[in-house]
C-alpha positions in Angstrom: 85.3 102.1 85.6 86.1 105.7 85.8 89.6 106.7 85.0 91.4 109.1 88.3 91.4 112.5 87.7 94.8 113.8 88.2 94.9 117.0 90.6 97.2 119.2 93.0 95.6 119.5 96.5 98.3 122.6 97.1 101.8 124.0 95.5 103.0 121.1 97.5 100.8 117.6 97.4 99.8 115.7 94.4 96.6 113.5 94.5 94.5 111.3 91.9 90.4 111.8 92.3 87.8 109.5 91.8 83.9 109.8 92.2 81.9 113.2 91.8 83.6 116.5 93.1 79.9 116.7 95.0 79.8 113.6 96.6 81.2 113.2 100.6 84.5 113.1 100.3 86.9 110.0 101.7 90.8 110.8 101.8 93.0 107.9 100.7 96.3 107.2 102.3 99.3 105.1 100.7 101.6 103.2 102.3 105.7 103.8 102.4 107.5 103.5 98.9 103.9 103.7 97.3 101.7 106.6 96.6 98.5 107.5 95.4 98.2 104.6 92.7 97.8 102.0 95.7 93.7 103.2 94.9 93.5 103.0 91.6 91.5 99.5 91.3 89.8 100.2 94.7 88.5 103.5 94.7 86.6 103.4 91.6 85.0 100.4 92.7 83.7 102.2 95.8 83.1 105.1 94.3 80.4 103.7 92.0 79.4 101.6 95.0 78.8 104.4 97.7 78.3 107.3 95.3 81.7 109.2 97.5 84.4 111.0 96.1 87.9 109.1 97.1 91.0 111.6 97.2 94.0 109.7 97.2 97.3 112.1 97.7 101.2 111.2 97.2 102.9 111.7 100.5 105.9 114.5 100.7 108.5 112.6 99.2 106.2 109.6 97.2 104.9 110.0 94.1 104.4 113.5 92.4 104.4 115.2 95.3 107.3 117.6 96.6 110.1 116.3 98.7 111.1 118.1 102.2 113.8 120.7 102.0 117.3 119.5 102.4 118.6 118.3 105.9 115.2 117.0 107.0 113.8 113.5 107.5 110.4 112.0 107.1 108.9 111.1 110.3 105.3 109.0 110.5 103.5 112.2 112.4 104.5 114.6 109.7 102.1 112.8 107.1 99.5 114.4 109.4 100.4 117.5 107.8 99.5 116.4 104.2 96.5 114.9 105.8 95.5 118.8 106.9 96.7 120.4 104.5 94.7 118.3 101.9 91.7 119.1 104.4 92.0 122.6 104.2 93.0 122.6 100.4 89.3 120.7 100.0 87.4 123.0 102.6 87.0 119.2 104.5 86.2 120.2 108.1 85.7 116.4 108.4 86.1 113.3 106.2 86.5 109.4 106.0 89.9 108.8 106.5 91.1 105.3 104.6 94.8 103.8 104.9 97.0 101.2 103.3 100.0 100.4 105.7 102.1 103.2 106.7 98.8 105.0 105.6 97.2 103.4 108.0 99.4 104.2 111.0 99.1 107.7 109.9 95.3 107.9 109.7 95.0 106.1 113.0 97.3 109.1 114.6 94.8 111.6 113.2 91.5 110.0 114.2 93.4 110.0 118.2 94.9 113.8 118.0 91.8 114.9 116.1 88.8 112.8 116.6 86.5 116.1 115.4 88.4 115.8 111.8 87.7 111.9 111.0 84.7 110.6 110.8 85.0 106.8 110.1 88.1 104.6 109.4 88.9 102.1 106.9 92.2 100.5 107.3 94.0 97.9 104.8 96.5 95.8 106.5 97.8 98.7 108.4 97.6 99.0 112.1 99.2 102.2 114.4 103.2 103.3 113.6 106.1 101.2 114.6 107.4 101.3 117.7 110.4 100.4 119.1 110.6 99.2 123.2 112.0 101.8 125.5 115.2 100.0 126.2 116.0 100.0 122.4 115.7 104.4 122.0 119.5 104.3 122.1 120.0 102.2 119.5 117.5 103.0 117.8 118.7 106.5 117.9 122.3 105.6 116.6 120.8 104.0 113.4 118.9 107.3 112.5 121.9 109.4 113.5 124.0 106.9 111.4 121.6 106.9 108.6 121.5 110.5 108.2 125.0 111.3 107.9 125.7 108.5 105.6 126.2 109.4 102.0 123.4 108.6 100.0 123.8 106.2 97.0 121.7 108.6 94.6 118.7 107.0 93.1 119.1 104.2 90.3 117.7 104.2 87.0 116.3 101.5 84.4 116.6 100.2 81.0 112.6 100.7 80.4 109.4 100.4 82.8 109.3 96.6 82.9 112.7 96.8 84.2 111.5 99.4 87.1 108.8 97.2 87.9 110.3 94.0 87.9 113.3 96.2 90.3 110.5 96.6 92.7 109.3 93.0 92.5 112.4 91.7 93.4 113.8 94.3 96.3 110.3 94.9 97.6 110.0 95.2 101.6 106.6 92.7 101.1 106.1 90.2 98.3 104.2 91.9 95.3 104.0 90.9 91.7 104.4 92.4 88.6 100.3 93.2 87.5 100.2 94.5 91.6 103.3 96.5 91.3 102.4 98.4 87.8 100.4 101.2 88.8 102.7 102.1 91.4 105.7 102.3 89.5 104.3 103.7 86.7 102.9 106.6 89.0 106.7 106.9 90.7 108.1 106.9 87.2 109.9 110.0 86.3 111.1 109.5 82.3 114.7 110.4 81.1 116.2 112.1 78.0 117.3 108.8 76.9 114.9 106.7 77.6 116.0 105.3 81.1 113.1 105.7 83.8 114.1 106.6 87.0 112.3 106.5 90.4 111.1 109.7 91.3 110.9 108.9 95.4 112.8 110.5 98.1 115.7 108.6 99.1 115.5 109.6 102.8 112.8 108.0 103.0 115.2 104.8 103.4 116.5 106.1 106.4 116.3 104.4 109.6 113.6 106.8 112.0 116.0 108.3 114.9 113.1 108.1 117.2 109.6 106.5 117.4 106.9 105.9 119.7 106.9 103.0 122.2 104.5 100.3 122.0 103.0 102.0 125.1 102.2 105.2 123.3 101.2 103.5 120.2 98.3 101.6 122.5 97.4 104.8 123.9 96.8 106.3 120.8 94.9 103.5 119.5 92.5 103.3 122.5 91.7 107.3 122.2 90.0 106.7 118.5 86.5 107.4 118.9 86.0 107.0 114.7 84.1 103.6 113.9 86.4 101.7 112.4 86.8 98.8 109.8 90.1 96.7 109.5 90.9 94.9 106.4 94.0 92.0 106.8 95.3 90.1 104.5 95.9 86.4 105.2 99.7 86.8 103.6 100.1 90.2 105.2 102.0 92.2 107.9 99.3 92.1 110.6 97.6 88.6 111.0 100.5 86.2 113.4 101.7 89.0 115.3 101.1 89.8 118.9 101.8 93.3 118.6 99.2 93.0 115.8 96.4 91.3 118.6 97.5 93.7 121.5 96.6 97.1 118.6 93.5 95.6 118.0 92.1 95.0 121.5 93.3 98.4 121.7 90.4 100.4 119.4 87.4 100.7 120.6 84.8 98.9 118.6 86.9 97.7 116.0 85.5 95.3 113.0 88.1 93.2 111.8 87.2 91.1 108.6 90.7 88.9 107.1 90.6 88.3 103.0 92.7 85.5 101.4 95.8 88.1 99.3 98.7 89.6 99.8 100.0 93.0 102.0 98.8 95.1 98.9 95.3 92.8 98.6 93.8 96.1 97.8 95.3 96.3 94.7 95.3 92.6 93.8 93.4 91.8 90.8 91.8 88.8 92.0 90.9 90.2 95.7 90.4 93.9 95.0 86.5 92.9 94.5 86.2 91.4 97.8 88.1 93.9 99.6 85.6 96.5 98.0 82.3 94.5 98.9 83.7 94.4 102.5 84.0 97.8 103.0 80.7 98.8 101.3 78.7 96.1 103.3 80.2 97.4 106.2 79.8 101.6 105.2 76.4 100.9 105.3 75.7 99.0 108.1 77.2 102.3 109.8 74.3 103.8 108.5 
């Protein structure tokens, strides 16, 4: 299995590339708290299977990417930006867009605003953005407000790595093990004078969102993708018993939906990263 090949897309966006820098290019999106180490087991795998090139960046604010300036927040449609930005920093007019989660809310907003820049789709338990209902944009707007003029609590730092990861294991937003968890902390790692690791993430990124789309508009943008598009759920994820979940679904044109037995991060599950590759390659070519 090929090891990533670490790279810089701009002065700005960090990424990790697998395949040959020849080969059609697919750009690989991470979901929030993660970064471009959610690939590492799948992307080789498809890679050697489809004979692509898989870029996989860090969002601003993940990974080893750079934070926003001071004073601003992270909101889902400015992850578009790395998306283009990545695309002009490859000369990509047009690519396969694939996301994990928030990854996957954010390449769904590109393939509707842009349908001439994607291609195809491929998301991993990741449908559309949040949303909150219309009568809740008050509150909702109270917690961001709230949220950005609280005092942050600075970001924490641990004894050694297993103590990052196992940090992660325990206060993670969806269940995730140890093995699972690994590569994205060790990617997130940033490694102290004395010998304390420290998270390297953004901590605005833990803010509450002042203001986001309504289901409404989240349907609406769904229903405008014209990009064929695969959906990978987990059985144990964040997508299969919700309605919201059904309603985003009937929403895309087209859409294949296939469900694997695994967790939210199945595509980085030792034991189901195999199947979640053969289901995307089975279904790449079927596209033709």
């Amino acid at each position: 299995m090929t090891a990533p090949l670490f790279m810089r897309c701009n002065e700005r966006l960090a990424a990790l590339s697998w395949g040959e820098t020849e080969a059609p290019t697919w750009l690989a999106l991470h979901g929030w708290l993660d970064n471009a180490a959610s690939f590492t087991r799948l992307a080789p795998r498809l890679a050697s299977q489809l004979q692509v090139r898989i870029v996989a960046i860090d969002f601003a604010g993940h990974g080893l990417s750079n934070w926003f300036p001071p004073n601003i927040d992270y909101a889902v449609w400015d992850y578009c930006h790395d998306v283009l930005d990545t695309l002009e920093a490859l000369k990509l007019e047009r690519c396969v867009l694939m996301g994990h989660s928030l990854g996957a809310g954010v390449a769904t907003l590109m393939a509707a605003a842009m349908p001439e820049r994607v291609s195809r789709l491929v998301l991993i338990d990741g449908l559309g953005a949040l949303a909150t209902e219309a009568k809740d944009t008050a509150r909702q707007l109270r917690q961001g407000l709230t949220g950005q003029r609280r005092r942050s609590k600075g970001v924490p730092s641990y004894t050694d790595m297993d103590s990052a990861i196992a940090a992660r294991v325990k206060g993670g937003v969806t269940p995730i093990d140890a093995d699972t968890a690994r590569p994205l902390v060790e990617r997130n790692a940033e490694m102290l004078e004395d010998g304390e690791v420290r998270p390297r993430t953004d901590s605005r990124l833990l803010r509450p969102s002042p203001v986001r789309f309504c289901p409404e508009q989240v349907l609406a943008l769904l229903s405008a993708i014209q990009a064929p598009t695969l959906l990978v759920e987990a059985s144990h994820g964040v997508l299969t018993h919700r309605d919201a979940a059904k309603a985003a679904r009937e929403a895309i044109p087209g859409l294949t939906r296939r469900v694997l037995e695994g967790g939210h991060h199945l595509h980085l599950e030792v034991g189901v990263v195999d199947q979640v590759a053969d289901v995307i390659a089975t279904w790449w070519r079927k596209q033709g």
